[in-house]
C-alpha positions in Angstrom: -30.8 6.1 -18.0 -34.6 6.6 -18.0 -36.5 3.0 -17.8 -39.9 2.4 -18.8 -41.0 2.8 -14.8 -40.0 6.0 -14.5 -42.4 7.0 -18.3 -45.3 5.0 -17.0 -45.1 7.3 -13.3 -45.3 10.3 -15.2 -48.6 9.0 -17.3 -49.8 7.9 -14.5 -49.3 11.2 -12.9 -50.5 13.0 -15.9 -53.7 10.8 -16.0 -54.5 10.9 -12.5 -54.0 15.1 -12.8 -56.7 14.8 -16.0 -59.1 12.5 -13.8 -59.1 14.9 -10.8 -59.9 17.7 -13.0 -62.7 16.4 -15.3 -63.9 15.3 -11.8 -64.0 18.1 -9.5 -64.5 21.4 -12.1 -67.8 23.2 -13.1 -66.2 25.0 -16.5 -66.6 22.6 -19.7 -63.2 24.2 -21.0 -61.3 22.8 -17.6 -63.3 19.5 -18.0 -61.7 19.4 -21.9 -58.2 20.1 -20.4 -58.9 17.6 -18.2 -59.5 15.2 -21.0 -56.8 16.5 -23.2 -54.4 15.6 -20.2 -55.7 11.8 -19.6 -55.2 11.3 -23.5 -51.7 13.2 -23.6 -50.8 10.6 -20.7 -51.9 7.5 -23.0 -49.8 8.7 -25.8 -46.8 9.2 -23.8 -47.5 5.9 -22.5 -47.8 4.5 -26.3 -44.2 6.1 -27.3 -42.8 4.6 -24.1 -43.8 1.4 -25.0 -42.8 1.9 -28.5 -39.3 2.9 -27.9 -38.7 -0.2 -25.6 -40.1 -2.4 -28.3 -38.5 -3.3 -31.4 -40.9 -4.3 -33.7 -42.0 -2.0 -36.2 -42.4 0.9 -34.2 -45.9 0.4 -33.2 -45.9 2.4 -30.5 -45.0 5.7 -32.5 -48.0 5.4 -34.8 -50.6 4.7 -32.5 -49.5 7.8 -31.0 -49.4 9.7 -34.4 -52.9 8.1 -34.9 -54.0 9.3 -31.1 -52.6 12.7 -31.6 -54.7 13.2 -34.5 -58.1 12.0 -33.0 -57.4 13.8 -29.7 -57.0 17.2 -32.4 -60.0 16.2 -34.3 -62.3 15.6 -31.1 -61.1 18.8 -29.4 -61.8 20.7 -32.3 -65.9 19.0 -32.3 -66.0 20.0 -28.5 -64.9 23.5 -28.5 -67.3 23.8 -31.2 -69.9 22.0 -29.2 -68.9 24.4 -26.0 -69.2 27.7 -28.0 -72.7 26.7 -29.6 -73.5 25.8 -25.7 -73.1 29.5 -24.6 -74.5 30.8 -27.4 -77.9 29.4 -26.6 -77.4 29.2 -22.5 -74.7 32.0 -21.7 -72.7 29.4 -19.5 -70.4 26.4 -20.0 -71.3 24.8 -16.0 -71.9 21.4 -17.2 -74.3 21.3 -14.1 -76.4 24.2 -15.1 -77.6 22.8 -18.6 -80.2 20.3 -17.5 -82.4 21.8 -20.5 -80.5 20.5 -23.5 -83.7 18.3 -24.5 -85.1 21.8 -26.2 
């Protein structure tokens, strides 16, 4: 039988993976992932805690709602990203310290 502990260790793990890598990378696309990850661990944790509680599944559509703002906001960043190289030719979030033009 899988407990709530054992859901919770894996978002944990999940989030800490996301953390690390919108940390420690230089590519916006592995900083996104990295993002994607820390929201994928909040969901799971949201349909963990929705299956243990009874009440009107709550849980399930606050994921459902999640899932779709995590779509929606990827979608705005890659666009962001690919209008980013267009102008500067990279996507090193440490290289674009002229984004004021």
């Amino acid at each position: 039988m899988i407990g709530l502990t054992h859901f919770l260790l894996i978002g944990a793990v999940l989030f800490c993976t996301g953390l690390f890598m919108v940390v420690t990378k230089k590519n916006a696309i592995q900083i996104l992932i990295g993002i994607e990850l820390m929201l994928n661990a909040a969901i799971l944790n949201m349909v963990a805690f929705g299956r243990f509680d009874k009440m009107n599944n709550g849980g399930q559509l606050m994921a459902i709602f999640s899932i779709v703002l995590a779509a929606a906001t990827t979608a705005v960043a890659l666009a962001i990203i690919l209008n980013v190289y267009r102008r500067y030719k990279t996507i090193d979030p440490d290289k674009l310290n002229q984004l004021k033009d």
